[in-house]
PDB file as gemmi writes it, atoms N, CA and C in Angstrom:
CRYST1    1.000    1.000    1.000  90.00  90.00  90.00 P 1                      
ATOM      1  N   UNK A   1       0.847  -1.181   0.000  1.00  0.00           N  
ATOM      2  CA  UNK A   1       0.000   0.000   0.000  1.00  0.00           C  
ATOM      3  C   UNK A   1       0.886   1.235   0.000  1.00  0.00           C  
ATOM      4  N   UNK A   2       0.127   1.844  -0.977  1.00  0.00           N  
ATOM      5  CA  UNK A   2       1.389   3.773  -0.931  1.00  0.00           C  
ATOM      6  C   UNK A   2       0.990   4.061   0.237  1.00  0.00           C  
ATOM      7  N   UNK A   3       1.693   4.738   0.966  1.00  0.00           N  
ATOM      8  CA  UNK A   3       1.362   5.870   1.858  1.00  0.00           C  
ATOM      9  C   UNK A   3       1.923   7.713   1.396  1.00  0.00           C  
ATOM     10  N   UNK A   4       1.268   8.114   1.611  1.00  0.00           N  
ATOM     11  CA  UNK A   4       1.426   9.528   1.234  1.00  0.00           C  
ATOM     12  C   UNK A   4       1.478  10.697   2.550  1.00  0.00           C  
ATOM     13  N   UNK A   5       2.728  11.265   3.199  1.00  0.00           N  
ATOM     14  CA  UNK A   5       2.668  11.884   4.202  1.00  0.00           C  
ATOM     15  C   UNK A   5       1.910  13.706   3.642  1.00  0.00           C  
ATOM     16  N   UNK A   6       1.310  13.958   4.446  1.00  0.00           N  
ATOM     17  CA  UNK A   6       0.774  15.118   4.382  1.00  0.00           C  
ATOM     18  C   UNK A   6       0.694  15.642   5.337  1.00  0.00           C  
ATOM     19  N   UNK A   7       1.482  17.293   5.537  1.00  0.00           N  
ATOM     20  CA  UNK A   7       1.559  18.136   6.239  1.00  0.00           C  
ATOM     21  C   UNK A   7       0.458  18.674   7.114  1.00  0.00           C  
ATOM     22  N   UNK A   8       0.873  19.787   8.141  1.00  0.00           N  
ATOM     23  CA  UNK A   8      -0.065  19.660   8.913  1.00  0.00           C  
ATOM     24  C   UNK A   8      -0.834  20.708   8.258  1.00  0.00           C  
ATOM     25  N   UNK A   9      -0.164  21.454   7.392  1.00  0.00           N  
ATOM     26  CA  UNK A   9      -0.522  22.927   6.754  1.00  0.00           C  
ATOM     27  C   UNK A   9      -1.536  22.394   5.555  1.00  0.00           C  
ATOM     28  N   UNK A  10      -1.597  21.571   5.147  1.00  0.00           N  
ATOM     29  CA  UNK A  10      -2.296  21.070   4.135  1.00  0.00           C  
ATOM     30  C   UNK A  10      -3.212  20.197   4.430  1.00  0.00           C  
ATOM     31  N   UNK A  11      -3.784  19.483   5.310  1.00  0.00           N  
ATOM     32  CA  UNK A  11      -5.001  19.304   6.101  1.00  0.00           C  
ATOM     33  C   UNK A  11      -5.532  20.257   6.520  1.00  0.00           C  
ATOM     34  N   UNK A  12      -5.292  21.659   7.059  1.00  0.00           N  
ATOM     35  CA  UNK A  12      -5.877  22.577   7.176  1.00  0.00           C  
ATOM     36  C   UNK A  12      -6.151  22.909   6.229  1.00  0.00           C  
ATOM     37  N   UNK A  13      -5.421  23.177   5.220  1.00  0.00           N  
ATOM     38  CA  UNK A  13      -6.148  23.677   4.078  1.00  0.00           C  
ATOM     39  C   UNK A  13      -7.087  23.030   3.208  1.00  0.00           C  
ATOM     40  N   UNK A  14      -6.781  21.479   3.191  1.00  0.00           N  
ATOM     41  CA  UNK A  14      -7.952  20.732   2.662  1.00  0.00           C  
ATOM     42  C   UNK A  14      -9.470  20.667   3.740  1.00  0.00           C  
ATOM     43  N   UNK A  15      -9.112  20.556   5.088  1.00  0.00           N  
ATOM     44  CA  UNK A  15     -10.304  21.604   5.236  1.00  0.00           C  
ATOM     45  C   UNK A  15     -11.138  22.180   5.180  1.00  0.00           C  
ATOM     46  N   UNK A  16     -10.682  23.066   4.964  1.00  0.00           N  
ATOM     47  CA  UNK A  16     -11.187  24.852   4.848  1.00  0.00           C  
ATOM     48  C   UNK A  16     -11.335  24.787   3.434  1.00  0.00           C  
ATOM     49  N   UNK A  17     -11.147  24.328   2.220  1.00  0.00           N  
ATOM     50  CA  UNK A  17     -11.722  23.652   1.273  1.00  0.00           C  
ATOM     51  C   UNK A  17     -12.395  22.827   1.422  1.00  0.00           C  
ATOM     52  N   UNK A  18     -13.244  21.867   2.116  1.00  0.00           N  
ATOM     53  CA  UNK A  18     -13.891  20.857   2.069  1.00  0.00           C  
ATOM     54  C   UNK A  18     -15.389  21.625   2.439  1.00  0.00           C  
ATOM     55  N   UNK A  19     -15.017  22.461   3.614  1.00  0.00           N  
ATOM     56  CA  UNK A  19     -16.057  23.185   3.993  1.00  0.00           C  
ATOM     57  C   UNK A  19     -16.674  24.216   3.053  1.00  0.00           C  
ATOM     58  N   UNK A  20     -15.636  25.107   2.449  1.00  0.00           N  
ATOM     59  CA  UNK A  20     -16.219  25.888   1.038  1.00  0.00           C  
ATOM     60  C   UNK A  20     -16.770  25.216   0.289  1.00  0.00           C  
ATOM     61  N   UNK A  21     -16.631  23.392  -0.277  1.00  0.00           N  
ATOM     62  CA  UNK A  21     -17.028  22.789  -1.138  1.00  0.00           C  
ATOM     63  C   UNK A  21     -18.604  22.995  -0.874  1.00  0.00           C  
ATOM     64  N   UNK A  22     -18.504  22.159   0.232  1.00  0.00           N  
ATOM     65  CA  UNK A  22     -19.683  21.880   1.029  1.00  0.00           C  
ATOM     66  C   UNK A  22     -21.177  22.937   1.305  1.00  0.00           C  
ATOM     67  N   UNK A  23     -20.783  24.296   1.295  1.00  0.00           N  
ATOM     68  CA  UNK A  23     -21.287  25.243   1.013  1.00  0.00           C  
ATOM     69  C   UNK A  23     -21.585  26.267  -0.226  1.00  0.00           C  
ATOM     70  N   UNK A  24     -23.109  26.196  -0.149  1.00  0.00           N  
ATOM     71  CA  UNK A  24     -23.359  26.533  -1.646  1.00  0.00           C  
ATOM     72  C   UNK A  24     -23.068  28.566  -1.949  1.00  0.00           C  
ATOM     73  N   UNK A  25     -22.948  28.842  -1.047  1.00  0.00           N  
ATOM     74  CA  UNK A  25     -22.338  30.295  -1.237  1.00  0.00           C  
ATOM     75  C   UNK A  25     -20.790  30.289  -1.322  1.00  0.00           C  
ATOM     76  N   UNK A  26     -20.019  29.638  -0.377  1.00  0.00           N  
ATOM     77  CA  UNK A  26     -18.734  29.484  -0.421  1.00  0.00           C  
ATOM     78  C   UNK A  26     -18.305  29.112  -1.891  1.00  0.00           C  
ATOM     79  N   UNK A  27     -18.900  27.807  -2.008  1.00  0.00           N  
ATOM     80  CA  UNK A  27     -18.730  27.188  -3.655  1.00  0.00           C  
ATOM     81  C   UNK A  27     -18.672  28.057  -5.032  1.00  0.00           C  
ATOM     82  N   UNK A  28     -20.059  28.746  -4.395  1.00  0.00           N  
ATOM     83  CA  UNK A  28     -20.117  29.418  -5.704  1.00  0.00           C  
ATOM     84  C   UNK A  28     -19.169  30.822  -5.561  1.00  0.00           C  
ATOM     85  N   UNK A  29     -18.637  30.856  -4.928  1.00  0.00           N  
ATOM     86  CA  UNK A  29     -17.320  32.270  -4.371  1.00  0.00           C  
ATOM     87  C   UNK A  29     -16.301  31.624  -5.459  1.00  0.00           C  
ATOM     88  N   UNK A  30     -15.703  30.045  -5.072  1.00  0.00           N  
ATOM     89  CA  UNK A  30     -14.705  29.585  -5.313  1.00  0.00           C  
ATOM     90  C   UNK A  30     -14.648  29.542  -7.201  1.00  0.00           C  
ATOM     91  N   UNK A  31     -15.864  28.997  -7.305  1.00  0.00           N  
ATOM     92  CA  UNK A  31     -15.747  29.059  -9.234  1.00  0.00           C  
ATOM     93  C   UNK A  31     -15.681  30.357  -9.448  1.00  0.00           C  
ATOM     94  N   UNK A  32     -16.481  31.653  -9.131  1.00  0.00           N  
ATOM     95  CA  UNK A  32     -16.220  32.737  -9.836  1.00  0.00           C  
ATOM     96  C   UNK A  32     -14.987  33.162  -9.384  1.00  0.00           C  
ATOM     97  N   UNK A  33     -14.266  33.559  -8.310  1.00  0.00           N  
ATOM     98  CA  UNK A  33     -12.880  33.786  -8.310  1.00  0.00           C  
ATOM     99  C   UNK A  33     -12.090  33.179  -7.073  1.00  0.00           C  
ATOM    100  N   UNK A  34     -11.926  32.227  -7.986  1.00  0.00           N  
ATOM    101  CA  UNK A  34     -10.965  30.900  -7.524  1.00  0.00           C  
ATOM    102  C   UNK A  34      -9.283  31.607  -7.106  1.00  0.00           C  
ATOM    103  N   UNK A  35      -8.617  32.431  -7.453  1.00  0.00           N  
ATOM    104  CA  UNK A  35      -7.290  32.984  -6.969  1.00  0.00           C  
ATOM    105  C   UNK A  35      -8.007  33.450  -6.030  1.00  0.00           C  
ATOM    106  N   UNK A  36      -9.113  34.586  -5.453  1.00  0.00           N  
ATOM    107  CA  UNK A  36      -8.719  35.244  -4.070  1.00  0.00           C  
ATOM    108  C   UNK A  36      -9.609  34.093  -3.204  1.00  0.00           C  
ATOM    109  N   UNK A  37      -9.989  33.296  -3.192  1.00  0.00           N  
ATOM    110  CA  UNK A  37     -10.593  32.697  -2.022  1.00  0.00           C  
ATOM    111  C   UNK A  37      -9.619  31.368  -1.998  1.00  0.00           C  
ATOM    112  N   UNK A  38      -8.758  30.982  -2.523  1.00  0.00           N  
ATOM    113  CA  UNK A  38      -7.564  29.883  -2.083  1.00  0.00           C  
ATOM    114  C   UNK A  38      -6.728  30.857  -1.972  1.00  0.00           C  
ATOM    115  N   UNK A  39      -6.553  32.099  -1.866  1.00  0.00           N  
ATOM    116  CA  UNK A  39      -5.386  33.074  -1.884  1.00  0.00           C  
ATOM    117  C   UNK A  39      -5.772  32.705   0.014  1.00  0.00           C  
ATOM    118  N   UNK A  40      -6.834  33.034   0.189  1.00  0.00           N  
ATOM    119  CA  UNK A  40      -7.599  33.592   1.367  1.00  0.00           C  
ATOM    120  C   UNK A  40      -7.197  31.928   2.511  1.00  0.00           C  
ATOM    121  N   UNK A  41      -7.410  31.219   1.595  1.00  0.00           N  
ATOM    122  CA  UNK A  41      -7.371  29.771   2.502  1.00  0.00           C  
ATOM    123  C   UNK A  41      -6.177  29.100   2.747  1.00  0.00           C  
ATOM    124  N   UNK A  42      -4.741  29.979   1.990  1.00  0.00           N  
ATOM    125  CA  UNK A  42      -3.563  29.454   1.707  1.00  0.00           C  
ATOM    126  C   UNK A  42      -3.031  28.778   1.009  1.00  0.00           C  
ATOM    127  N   UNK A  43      -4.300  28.076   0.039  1.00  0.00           N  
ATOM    128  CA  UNK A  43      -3.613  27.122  -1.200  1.00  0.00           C  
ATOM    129  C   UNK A  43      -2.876  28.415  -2.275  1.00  0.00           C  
ATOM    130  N   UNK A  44      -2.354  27.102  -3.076  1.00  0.00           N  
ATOM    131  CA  UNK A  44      -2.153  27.628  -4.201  1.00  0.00           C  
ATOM    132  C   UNK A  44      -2.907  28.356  -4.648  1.00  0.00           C  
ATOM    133  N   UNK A  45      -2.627  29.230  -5.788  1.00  0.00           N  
ATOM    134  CA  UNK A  45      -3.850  29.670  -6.661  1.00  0.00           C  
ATOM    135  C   UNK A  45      -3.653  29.536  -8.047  1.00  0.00           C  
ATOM    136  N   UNK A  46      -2.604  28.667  -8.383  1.00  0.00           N  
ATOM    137  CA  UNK A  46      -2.282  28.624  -9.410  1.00  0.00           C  
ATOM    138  C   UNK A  46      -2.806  27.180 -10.430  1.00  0.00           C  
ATOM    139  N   UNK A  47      -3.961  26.454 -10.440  1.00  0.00           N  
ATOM    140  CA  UNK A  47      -4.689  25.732 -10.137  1.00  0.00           C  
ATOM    141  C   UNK A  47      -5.863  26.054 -11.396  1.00  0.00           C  
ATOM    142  N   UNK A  48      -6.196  24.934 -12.078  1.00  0.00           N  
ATOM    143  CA  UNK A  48      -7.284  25.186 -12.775  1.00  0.00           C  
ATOM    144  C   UNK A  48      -8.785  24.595 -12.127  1.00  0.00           C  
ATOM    145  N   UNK A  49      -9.892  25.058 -11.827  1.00  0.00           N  
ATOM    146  CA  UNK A  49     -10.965  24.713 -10.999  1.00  0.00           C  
ATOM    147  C   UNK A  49     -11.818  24.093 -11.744  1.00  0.00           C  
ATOM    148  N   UNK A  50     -12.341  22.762 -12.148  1.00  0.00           N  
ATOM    149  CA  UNK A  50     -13.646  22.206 -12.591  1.00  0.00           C  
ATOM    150  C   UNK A  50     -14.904  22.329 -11.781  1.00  0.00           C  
ATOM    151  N   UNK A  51     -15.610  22.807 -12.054  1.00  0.00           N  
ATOM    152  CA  UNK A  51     -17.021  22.372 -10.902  1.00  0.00           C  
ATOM    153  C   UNK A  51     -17.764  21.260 -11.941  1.00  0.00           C  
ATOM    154  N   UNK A  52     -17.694  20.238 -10.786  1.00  0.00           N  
ATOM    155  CA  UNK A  52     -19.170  19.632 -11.639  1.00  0.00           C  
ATOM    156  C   UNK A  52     -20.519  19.742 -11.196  1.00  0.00           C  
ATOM    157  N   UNK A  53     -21.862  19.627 -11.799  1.00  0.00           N  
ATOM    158  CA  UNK A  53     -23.045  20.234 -11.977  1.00  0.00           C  
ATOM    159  C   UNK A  53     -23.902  18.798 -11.978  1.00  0.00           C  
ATOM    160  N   UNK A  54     -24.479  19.020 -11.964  1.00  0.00           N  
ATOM    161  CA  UNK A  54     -25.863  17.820 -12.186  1.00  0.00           C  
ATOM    162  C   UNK A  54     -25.904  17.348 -13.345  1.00  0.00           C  
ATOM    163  N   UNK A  55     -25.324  17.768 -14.592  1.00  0.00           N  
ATOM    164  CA  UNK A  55     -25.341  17.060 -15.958  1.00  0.00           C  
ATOM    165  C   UNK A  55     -23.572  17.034 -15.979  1.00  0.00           C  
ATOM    166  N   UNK A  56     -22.895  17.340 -15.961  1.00  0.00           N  
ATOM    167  CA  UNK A  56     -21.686  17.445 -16.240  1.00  0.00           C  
ATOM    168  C   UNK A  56     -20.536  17.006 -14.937  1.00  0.00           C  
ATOM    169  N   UNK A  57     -20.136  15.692 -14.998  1.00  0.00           N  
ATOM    170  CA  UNK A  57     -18.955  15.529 -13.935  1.00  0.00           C  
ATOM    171  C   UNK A  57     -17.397  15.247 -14.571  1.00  0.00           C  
ATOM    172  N   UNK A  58     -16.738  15.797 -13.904  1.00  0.00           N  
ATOM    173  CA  UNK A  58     -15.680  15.960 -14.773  1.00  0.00           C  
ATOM    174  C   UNK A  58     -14.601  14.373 -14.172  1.00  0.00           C  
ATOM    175  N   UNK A  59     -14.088  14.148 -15.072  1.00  0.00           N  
ATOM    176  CA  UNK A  59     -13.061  12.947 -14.673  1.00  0.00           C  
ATOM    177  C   UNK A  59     -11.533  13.371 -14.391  1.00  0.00           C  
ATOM    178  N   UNK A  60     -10.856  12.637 -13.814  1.00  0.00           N  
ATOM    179  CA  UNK A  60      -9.676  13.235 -13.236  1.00  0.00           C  
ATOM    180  C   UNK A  60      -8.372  12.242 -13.568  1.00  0.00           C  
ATOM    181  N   UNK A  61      -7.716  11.941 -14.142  1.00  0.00           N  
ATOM    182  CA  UNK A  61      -6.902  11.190 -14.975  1.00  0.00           C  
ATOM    183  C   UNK A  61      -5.564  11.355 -14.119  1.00  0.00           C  
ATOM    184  N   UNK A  62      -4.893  10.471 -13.618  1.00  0.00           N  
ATOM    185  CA  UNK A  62      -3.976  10.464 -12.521  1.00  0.00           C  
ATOM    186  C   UNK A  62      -2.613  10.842 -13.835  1.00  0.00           C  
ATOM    187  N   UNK A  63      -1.856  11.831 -12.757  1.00  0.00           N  
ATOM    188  CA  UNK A  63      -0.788  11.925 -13.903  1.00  0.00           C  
ATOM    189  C   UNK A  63       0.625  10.782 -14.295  1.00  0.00           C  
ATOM    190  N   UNK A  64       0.479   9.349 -13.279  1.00  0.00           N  
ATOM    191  CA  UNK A  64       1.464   8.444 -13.239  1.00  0.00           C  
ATOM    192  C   UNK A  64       0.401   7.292 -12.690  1.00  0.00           C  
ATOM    193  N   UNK A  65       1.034   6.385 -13.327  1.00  0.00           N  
ATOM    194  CA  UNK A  65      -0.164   5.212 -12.849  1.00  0.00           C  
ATOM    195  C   UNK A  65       0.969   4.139 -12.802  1.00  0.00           C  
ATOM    196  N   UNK A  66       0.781   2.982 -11.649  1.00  0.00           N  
ATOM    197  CA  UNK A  66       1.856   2.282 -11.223  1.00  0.00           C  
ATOM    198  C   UNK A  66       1.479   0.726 -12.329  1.00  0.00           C  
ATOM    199  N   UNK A  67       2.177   0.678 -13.484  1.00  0.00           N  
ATOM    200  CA  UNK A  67       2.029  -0.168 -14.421  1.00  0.00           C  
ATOM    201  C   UNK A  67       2.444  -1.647 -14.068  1.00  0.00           C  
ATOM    202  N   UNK A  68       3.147  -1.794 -12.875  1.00  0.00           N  
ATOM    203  CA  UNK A  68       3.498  -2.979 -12.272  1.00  0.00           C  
ATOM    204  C   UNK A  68       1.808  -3.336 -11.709  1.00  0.00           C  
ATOM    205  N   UNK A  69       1.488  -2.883 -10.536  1.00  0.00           N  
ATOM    206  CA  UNK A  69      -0.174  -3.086 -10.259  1.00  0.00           C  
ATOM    207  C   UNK A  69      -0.847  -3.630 -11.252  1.00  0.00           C  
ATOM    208  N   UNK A  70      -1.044  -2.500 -12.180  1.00  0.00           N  
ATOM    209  CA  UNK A  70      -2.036  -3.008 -13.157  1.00  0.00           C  
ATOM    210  C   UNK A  70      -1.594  -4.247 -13.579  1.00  0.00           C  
ATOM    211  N   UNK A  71      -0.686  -3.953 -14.517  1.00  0.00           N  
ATOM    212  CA  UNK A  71      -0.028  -5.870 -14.675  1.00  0.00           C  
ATOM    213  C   UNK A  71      -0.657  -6.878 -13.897  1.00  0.00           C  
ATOM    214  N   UNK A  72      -0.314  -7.058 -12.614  1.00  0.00           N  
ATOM    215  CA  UNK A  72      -0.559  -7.803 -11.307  1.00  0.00           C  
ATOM    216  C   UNK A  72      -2.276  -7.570 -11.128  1.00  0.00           C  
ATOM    217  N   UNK A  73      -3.165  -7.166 -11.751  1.00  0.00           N  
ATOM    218  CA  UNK A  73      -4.676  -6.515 -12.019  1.00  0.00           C  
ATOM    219  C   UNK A  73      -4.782  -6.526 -10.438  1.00  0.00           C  
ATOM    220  N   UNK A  74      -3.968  -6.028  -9.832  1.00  0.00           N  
ATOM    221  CA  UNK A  74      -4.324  -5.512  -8.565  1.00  0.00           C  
ATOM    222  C   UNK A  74      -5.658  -4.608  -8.309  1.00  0.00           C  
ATOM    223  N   UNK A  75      -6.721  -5.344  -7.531  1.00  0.00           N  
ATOM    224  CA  UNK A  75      -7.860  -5.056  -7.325  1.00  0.00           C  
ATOM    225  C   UNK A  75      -7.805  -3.399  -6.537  1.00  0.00           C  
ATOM    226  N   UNK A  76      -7.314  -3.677  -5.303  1.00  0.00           N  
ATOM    227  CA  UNK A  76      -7.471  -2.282  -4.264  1.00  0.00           C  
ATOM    228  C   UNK A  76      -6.790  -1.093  -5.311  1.00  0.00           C  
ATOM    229  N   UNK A  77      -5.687  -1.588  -6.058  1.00  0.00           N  
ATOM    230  CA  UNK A  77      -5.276  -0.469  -6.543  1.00  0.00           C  
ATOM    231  C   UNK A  77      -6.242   0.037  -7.879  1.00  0.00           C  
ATOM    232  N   UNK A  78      -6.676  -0.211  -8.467  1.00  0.00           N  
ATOM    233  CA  UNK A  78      -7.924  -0.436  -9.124  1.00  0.00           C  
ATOM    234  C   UNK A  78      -8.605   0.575  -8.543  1.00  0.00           C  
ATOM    235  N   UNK A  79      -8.775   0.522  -7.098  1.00  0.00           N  
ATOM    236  CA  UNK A  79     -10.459   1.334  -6.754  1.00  0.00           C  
ATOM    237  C   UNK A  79      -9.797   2.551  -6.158  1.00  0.00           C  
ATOM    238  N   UNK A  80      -7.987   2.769  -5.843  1.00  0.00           N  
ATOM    239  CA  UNK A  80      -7.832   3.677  -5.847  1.00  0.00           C  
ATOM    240  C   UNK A  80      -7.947   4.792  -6.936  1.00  0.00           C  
ATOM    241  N   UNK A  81      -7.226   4.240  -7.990  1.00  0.00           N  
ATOM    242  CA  UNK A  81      -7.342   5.142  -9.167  1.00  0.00           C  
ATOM    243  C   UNK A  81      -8.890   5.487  -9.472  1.00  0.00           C  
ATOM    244  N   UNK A  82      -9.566   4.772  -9.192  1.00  0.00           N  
ATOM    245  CA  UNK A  82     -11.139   4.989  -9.134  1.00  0.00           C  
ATOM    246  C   UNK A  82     -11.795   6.031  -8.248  1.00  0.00           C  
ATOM    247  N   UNK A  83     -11.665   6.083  -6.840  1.00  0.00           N  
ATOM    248  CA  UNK A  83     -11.658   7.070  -6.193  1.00  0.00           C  
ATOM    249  C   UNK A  83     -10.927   8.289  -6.298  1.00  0.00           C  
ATOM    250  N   UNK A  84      -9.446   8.116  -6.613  1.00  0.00           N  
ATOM    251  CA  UNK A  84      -8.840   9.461  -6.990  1.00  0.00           C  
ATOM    252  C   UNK A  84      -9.315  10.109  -7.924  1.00  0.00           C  
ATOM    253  N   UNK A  85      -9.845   9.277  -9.216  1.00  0.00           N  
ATOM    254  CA  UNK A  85     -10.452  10.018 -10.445  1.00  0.00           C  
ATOM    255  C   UNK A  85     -11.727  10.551 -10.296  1.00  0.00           C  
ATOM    256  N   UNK A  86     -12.339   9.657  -9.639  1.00  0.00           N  
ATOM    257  CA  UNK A  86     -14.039  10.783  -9.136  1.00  0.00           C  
ATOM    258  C   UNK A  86     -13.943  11.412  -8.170  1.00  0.00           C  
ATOM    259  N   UNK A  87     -13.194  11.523  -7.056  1.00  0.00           N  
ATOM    260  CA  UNK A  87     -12.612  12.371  -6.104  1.00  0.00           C  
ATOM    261  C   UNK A  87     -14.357  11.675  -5.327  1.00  0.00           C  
ATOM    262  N   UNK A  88     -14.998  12.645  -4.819  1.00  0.00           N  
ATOM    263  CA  UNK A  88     -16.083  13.365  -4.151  1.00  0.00           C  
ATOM    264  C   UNK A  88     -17.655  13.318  -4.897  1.00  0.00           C  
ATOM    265  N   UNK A  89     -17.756  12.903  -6.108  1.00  0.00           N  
ATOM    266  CA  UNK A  89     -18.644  13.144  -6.908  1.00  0.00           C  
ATOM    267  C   UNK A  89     -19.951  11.686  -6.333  1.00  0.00           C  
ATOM    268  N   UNK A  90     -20.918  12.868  -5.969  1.00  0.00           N  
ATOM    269  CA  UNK A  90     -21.725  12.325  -5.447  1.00  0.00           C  
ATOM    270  C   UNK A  90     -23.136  13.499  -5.432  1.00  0.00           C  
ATOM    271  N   UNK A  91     -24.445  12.673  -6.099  1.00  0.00           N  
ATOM    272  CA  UNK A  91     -25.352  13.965  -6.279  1.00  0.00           C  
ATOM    273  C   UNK A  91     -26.728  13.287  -5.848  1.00  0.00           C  
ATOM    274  N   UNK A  92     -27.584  13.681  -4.895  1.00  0.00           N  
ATOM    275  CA  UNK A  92     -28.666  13.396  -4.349  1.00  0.00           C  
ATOM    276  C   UNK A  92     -29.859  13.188  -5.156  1.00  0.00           C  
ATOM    277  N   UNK A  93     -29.981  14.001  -5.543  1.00  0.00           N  
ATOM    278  CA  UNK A  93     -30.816  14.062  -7.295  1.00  0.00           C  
ATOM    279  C   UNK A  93     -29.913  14.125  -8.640  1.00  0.00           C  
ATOM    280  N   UNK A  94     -30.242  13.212  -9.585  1.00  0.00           N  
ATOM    281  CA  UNK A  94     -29.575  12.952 -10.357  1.00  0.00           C  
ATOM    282  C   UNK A  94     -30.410  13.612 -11.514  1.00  0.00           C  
ATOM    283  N   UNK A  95     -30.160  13.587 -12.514  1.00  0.00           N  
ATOM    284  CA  UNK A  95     -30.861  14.540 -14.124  1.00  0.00           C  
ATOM    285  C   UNK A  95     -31.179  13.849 -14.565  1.00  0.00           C  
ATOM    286  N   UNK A  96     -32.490  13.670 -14.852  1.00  0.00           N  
ATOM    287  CA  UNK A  96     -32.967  12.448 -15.484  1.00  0.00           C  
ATOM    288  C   UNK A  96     -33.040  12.278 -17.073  1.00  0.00           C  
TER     289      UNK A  96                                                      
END                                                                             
């Protein structure tokens, strides 16, 4: 299993992003101007922002993928790249 260490500065900031996500005024702060409200939260701002919508979810394509795994059709690693690529995407009402 990877492990990935992450700072203490960057849990705060994922965070304080999770909570803007989570909020539909915050959210909608973050798509229209995405530099001053991660300026504001300490991320980067240098960052391109997708929102996805009720018709439109965007996919997320890992930039290195461990080709030994796949080989080995390693299952768990499988549902990581699966989870990393949909991140969060989850919608109560769906578009019919």
């Amino acid at each position: 299993m990877h492990a990935t260490l992450t700072s203490r500065k960057e849990m705060e900031v994922g965070a304080k992003l999770g909570a803007i996500i989570q909020d539909a005024t915050a959210r909608e702060q973050l798509i229209e101007s995405p530099e001053a409200v991660l300026s504001e939260i300490g991320a980067k701002s240098d960052v391109t922002i997708y929102a996805d919508t009720a018709d439109l979810v965007h996919l997320i394509i890992p930039a290195e993928v461990d080709q030994t795994r796949v080989a080995a059709d390693d299952e768990a690693y499988f549902e990581e790249l699966g989870l990393a690529a949909l991140g969060s995407c989850y919608y109560e009402d769906l578009p019919e």
